[in-house]
C-alpha positions as CSV (number, residue, x, y, z in Angstrom):
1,X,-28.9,15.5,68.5
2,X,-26.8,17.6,70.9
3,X,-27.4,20.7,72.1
4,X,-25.6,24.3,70.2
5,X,-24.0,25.3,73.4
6,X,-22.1,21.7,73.4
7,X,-18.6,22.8,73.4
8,X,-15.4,21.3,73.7
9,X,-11.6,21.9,74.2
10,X,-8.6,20.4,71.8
11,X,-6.3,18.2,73.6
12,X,-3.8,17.2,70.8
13,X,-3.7,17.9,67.2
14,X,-1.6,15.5,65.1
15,X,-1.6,16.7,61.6
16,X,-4.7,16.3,60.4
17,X,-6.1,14.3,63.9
18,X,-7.7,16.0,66.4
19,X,-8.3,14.3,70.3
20,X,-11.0,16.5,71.7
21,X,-12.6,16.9,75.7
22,X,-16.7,16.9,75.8
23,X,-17.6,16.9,79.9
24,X,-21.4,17.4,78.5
25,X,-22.5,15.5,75.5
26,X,-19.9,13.3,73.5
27,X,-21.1,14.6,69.9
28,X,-21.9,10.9,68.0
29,X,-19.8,9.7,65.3
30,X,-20.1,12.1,61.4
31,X,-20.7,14.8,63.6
32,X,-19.0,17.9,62.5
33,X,-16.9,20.2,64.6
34,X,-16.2,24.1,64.3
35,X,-12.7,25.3,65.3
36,X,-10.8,28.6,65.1
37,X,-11.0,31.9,63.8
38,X,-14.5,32.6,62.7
39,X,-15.1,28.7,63.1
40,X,-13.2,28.3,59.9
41,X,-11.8,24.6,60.6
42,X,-14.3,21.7,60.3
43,X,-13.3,18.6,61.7
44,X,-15.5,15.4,61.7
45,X,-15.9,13.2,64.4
46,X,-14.5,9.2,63.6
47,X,-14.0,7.6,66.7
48,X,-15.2,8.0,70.4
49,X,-12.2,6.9,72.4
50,X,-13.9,7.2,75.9
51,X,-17.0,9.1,77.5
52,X,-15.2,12.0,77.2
53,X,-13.0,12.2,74.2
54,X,-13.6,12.0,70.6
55,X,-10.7,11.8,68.1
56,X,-11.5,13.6,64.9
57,X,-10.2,14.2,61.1
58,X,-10.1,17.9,59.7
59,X,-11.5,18.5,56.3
60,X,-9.5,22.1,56.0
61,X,-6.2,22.5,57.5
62,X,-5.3,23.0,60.9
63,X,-3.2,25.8,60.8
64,X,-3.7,28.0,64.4
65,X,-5.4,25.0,66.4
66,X,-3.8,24.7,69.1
67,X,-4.7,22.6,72.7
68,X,-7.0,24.7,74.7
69,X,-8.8,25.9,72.0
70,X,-12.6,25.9,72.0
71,X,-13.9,23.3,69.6
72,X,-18.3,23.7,69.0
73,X,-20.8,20.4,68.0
74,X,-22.6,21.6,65.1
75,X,-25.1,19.2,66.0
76,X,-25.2,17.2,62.7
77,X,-22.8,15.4,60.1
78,X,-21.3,16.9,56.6
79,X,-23.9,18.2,54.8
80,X,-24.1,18.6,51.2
81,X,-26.7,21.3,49.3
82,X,-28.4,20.1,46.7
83,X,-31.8,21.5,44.4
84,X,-32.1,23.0,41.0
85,X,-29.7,26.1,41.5
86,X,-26.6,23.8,41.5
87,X,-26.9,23.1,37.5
88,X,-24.1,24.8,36.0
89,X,-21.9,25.4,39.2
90,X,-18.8,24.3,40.7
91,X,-18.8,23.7,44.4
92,X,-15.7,22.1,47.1
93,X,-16.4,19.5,49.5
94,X,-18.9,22.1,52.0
95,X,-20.7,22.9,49.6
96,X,-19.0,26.3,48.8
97,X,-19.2,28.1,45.4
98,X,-15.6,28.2,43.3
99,X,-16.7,29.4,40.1
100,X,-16.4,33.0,41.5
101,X,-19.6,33.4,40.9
102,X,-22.4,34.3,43.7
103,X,-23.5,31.5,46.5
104,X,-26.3,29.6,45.7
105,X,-29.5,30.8,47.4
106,X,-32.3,28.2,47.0
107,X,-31.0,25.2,48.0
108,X,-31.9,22.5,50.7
109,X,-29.0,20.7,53.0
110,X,-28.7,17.3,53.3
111,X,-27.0,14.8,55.2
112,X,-23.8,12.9,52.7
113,X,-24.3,10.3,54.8
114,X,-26.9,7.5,53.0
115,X,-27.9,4.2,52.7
116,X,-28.1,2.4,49.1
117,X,-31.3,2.1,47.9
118,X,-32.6,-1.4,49.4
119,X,-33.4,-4.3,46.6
120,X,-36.7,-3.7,46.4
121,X,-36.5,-0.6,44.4
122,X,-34.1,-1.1,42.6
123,X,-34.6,-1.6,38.7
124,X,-33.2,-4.5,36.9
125,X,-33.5,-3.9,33.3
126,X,-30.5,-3.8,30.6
127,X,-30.0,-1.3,28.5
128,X,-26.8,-0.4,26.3
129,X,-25.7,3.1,26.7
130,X,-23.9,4.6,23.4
131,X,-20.9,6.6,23.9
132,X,-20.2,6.9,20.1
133,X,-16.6,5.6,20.3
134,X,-16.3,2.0,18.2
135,X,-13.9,0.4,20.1
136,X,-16.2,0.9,23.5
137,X,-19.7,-0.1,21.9
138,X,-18.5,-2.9,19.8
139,X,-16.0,-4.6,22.1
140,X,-17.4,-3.3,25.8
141,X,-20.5,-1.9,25.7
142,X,-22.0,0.2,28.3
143,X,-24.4,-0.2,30.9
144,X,-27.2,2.7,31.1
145,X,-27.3,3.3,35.1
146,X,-24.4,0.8,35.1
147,X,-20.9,1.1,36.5
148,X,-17.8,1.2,33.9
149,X,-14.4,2.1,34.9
150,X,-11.6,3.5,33.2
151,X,-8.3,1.5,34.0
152,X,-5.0,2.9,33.5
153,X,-1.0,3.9,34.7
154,X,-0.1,7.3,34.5
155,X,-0.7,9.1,31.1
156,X,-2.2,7.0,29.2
157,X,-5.2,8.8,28.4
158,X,-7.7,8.0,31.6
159,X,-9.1,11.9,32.1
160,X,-9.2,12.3,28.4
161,X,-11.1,9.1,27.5
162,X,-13.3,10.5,30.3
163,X,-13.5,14.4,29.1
164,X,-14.8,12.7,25.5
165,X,-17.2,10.5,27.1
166,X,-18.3,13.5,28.9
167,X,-18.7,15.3,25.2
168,X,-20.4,12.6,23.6
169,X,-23.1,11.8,26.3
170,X,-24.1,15.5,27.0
171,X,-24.7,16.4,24.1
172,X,-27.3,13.2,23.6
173,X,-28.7,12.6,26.9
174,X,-31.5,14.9,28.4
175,X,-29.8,14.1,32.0
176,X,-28.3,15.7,34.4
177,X,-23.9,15.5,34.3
178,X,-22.1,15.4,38.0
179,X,-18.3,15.9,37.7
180,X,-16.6,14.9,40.7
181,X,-12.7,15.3,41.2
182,X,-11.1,13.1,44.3
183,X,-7.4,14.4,44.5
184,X,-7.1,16.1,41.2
185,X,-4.5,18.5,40.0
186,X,-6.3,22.0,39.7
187,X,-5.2,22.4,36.1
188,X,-7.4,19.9,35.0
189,X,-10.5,21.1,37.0
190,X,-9.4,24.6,35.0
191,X,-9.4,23.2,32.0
192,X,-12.9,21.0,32.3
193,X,-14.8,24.0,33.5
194,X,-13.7,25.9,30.2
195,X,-13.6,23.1,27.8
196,X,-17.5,22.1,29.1
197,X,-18.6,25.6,28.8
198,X,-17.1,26.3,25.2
199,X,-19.1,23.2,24.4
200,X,-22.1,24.7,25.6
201,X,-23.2,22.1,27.8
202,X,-22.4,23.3,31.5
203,X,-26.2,24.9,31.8
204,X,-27.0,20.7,32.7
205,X,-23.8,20.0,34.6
206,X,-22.4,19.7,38.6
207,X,-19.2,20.0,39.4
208,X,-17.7,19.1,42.6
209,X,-13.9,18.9,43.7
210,X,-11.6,17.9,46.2
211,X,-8.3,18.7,45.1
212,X,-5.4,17.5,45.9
213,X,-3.4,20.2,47.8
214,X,-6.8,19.5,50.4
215,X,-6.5,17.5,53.5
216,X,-7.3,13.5,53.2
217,X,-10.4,14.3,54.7
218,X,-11.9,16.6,52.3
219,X,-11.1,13.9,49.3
220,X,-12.6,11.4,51.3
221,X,-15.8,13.0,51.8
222,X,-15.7,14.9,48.4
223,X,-17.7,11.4,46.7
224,X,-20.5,11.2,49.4
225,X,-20.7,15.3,49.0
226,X,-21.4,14.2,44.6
227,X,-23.9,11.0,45.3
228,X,-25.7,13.5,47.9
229,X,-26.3,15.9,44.4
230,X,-27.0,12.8,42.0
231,X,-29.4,10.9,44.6
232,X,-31.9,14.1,44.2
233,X,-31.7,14.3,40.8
234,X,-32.6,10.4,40.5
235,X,-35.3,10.5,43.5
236,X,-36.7,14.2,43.5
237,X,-36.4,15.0,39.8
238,X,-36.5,11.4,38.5
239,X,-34.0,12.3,36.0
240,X,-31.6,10.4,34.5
241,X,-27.9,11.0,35.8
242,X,-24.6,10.3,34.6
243,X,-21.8,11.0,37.6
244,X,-18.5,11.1,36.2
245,X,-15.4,10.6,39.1
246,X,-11.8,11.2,38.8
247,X,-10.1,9.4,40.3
248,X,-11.6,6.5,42.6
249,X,-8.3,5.7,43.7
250,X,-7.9,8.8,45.2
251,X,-10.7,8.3,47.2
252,X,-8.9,4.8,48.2
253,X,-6.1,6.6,48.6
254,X,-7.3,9.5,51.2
255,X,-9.2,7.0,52.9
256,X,-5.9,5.1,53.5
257,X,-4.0,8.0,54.8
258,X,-6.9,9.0,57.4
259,X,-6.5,5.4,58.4
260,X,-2.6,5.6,59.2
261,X,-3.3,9.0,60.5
262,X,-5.8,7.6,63.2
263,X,-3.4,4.7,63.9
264,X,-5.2,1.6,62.5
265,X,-2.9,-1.2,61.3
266,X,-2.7,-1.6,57.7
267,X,-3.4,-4.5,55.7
268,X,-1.8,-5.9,52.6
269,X,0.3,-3.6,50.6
270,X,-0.1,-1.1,53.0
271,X,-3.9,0.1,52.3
272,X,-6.7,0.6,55.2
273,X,-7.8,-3.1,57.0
274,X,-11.5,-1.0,55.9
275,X,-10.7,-0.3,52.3
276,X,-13.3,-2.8,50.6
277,X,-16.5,-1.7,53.1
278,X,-15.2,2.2,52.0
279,X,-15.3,1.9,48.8
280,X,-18.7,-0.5,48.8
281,X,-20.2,2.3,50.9
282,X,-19.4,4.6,48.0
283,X,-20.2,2.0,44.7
284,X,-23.4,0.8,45.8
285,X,-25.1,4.2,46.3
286,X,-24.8,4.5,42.4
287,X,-28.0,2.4,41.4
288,X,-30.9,2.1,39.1
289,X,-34.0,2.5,41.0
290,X,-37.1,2.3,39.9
291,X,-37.3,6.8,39.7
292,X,-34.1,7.0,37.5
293,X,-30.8,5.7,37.1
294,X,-27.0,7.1,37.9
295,X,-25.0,5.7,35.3
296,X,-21.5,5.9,36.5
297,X,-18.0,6.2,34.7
298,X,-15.3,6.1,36.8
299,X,-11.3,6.6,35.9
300,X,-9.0,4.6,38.2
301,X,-5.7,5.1,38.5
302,X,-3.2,1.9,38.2
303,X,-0.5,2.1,40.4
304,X,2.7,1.3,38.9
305,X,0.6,-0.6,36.0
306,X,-0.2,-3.5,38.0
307,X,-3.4,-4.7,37.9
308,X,-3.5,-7.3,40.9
309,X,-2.9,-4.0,43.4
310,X,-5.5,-4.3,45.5
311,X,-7.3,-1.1,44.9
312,X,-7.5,-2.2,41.3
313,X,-9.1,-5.5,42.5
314,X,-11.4,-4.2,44.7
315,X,-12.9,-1.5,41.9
316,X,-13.4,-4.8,39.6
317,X,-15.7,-6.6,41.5
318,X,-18.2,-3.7,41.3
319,X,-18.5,-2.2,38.0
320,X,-20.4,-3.9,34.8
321,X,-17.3,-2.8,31.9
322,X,-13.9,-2.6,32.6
323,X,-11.8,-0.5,30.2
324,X,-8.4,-0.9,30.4
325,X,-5.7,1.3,28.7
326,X,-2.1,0.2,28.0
327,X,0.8,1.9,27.9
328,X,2.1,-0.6,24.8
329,X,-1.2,0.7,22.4
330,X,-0.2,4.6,23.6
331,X,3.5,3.9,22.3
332,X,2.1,2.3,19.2
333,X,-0.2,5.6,18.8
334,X,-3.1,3.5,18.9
335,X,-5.7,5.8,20.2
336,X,-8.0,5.8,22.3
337,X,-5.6,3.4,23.8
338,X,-7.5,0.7,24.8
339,X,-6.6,-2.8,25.1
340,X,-9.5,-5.2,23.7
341,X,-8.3,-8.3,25.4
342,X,-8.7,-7.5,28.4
343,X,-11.0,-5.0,28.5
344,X,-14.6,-6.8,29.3
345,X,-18.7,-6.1,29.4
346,X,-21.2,-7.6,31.4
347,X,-23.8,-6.7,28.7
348,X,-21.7,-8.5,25.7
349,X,-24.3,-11.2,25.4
350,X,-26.5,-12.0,22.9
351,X,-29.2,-11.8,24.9
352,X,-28.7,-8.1,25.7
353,X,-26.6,-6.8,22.6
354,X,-28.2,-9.1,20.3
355,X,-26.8,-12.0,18.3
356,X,-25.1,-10.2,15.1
357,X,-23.2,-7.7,17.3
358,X,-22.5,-10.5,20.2
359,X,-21.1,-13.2,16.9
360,X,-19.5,-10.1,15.6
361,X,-17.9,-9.0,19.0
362,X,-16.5,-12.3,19.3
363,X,-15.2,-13.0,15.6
364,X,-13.2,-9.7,16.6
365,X,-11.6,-10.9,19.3
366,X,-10.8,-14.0,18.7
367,X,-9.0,-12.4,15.6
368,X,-7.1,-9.9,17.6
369,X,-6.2,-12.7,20.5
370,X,-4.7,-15.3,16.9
371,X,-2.6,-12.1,16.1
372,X,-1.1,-11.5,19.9
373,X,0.0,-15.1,19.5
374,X,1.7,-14.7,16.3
375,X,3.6,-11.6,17.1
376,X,6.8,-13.8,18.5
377,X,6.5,-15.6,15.3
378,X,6.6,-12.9,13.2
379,X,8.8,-11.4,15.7
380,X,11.8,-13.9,15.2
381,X,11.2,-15.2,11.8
382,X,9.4,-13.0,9.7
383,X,6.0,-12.1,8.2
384,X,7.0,-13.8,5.4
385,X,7.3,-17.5,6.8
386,X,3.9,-17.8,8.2
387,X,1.0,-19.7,6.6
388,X,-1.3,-18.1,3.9
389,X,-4.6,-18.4,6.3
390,X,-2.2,-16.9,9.5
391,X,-1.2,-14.2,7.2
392,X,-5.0,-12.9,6.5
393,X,-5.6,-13.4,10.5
394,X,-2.4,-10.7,10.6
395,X,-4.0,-8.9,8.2
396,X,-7.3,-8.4,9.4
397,X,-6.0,-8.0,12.6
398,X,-3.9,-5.1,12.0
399,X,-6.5,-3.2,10.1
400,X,-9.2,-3.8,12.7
401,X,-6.8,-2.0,15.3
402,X,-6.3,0.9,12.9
403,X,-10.3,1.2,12.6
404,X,-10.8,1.3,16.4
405,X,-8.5,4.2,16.5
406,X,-10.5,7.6,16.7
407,X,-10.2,11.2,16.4
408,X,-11.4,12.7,19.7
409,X,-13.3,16.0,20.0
410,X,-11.8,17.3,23.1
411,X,-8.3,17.0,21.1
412,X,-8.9,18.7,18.6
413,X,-6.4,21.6,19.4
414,X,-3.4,19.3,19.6
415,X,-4.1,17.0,16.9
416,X,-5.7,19.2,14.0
417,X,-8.0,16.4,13.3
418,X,-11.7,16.6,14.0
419,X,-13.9,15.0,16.4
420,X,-15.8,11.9,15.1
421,X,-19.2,10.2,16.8
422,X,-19.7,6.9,15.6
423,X,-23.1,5.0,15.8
424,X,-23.3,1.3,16.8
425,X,-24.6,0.4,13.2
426,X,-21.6,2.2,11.4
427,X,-19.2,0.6,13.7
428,X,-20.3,-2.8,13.6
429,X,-20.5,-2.3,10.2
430,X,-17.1,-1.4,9.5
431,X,-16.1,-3.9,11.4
432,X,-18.0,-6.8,9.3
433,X,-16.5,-5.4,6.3
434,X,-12.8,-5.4,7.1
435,X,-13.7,-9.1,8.6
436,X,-14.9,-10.3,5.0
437,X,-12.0,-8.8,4.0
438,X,-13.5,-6.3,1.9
439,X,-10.7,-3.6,3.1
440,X,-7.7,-6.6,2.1
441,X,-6.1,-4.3,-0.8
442,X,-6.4,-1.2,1.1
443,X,-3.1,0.1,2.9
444,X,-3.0,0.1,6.3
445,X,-3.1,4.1,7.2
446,X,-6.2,4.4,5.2
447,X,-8.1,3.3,8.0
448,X,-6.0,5.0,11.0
449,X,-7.7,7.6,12.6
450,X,-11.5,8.1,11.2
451,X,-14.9,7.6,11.8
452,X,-16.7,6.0,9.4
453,X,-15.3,3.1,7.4
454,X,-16.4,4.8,4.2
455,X,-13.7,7.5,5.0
456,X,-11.2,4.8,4.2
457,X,-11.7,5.5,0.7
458,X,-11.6,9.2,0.9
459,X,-8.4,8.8,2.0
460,X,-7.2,6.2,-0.6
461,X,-8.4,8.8,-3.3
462,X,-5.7,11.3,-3.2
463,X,-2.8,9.0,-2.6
464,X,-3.7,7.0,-5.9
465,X,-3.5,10.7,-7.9
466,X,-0.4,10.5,-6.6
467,X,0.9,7.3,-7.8
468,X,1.4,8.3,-11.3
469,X,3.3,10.8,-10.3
470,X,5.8,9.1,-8.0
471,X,6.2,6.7,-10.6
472,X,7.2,9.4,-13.2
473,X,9.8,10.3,-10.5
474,X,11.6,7.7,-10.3
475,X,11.6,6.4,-13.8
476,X,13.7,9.5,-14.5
477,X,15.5,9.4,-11.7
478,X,16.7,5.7,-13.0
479,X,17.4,6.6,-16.4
């Protein structure tokens, strides 16, 4: 620990880089700097460069540093507040209020900086965590103090797939919620905060952001600044936890622009040579342990669709479901739009799941995968020419896709419909049914966009009062 009177002098700033001149005590890497007016730019210490410099990264802008200027040790690394008082509050990357609200008073500090919890406590149970969306617990279920991650381009429905788990879950679990937004725009931060306190359940919620008008530094340390909040919850309070992070890759991202900005050579495609011991230092925080468990969902951006980007791959190897939307099942209006083939679980075995929902699961997909095959058939010759049996498969197929569509409560306002919650048994249920091909006679529409599969017939009821009608229509229309 260094001294307060440690002081230092800028000799270059670079953008976001600072070289700075100890004579006394070279402050040890995480250390966090104070520059400027009223000590208003922080800058944390990344590499010692000799026994008297130390180049660091700001986490605020750098506006009015200039060389000469006196730079002071703080004497510790990035620290992030955590207790009780944060429920219900919205903090940036120092641990700053900006809910325009008042600071919060009782609070301890801690360092962001943490080893995962070693192997020995950690817990190694399997549970299934419900979200109440079919496609997700039938096809992919959840981990509870697992890792899932939402995989998808540009607008295809990551933040809002995340904003309904968000819904779902709150309202259920008796845990604690931590929002954390690397790089995100501010409208959506807006528009969390007021949709999560309309629906009442912001008294249990953290939320932390580093936007994206903010220097690469804050977004890198914005996730540590989260896991600092969720690791007392699990370990002090030995509650239950569910961190919710948008967007990981931002987090890859700023962690690749700090490395071109401290001039490290970049590896494949660009990205930092570091990139996989980053983002393990991040992943492998979030753990069961045997106090309480952080289950995680994660939304990861895709970049340009392509899922062999490295980023991509490197996020895949440590999360338990992967949940990937496609830009065809958007286009088709199939949402949420998630493609079940290659979407995956960890948990879908029998063992865990159990064997009617693992045969079922399976029987599903298998159906779905005979139906991807036969679209170039049906494509270039027609429904029409394909075997009876193939036919069903088609059938089946298409109205299984239609019942894994769902009307979402956080879009409500746009689409008029409301929200639905489905439980595991209903959904499995529905499922079995359309397989048996109880559902065979029934159009396809009847089955687009609801909850229950009993709600298929609801909707069948009106448009058969209708038939008569149409019928009446055209028979004097013909004559």
């Amino acid at each position: 620990m260094s001294n307060l009177s440690n002081t230092g002098v800028v000799v270059s700033v670079r953008g976001s880089v600072v070289d700075i001149r100890f004579d006394g005590n070279l402050p040890p890497i995480h250390s966090v700097l104070r520059a400027g007016q009223e000590e208003r730019i922080i800058i944390e210490v990344l590499a010692q460069h000799d026994a008297h410099h130390v180049r660091g990264i700001a986490l605020t802008p750098t506006q009015g540093l200039a060389r000469g200027t006196v730079v002071r040790d703080t004497g510790g690394p990035l620290k992030a507040p955590v207790g009780k008082e944060l429920l219900s509050r919205m903090f940036d990357v120092f641990g700053n209020t900006i809910d325009r609200k008042a600071a919060v008073s009782d609070v301890q500090w801690r360092s962001v900086h943490h080893a995962p919890p070693p192997l020995a406590r950690r817990s190694t149970k399997s549970e299934i965590f419900e979200t109440g969306i079919k496609i997700i617990d039938v096809l992919m279920p959840l981990e509870r103090g697992g890792k899932a991650g939402l995989f998808g381009g540009a607008g295809v429905g990551k933040t809002v797939l995340l904003t309904e788990m968000i819904h779902n879950m709150i309202g259920n679990q008796q845990g604690v919620s931590i929002f954390c937004g690397i790089g995100e725009r501010c409208r959506e931060g807006e528009e969390l905060y007021r949709d999560m306190k309309e629906a009442g359940v912001l008294p249990n919620m953290v939320m932390v952001f580093g936007q994206m008008n903010e220097p690469p530094g804050a977004r890198f340390r914005v996730g540590h600044v989260a896991l600092t909040m969720a690791e007392y919850f699990r370990d002090d309070e030995h509650r239950d936890v569910l961190l919710l992070i948008d967007n990981i890759f931002r987090f890859i991202q700023a962690g690749m622009e700090i490395s071109g900005l401290m001039g490290q050579m970049p590896s494949r495609l660009g990205y930092q040579p570091t990139m996989g011991t980053e983002l393990s230092g991040l992943e492998e925080r979030i753990a069961n342990t045997d106090t309480g468990a952080i289950t995680s969902i994660q939304a990861v951006y895709v970049p340009a669709d392509d899922f062999t980007d490295p980023a991509a791959v490197h996020t895949f190897s440590h999360l338990s479901a992967s949940i990937v939307l496609s830009r065809k099942r958007a286009g088709e209006g199939l949402y949420p739009a998630i493609d079940p083939l290659q979407s995956s679980s960890k948990m879908a075995t029998p063992g865990i799941v159990g064997e009617r929902h693992y045969r079922l699961a399976q029987e599903i997909r298998h159906t779905l995968a005979q139906y991807a095959e036969l679209k170039d058939i049906i494509a270039m010759l027609g429904l029409e020419q394909l075997a009876p049996e193939d036919r069903n498969v088609v059938a089946r197929a298409r109205h299984l896709e239609r019942f894994f569509t769902q009307p979402f409560f956080t879009t409500e306002q746009f689409t008029g419909l409301k929200g639905k919650l489905v439980s595991l048994e209903d959904a499995l249920d529905g499922c079995e049914r359309i397989l048996r091909d109880d559902f065979k006679d029934y159009p396809e529409n009847s089955l687009y966009m609801i909850g229950t599969i009993d709600e298929a017939k609801k909707k069948i009821e009106p448009e058969t009062k209708l038939q008569p009608e149409i019928e009446h229509v055209a028979d004097t229309h013909a004559s």
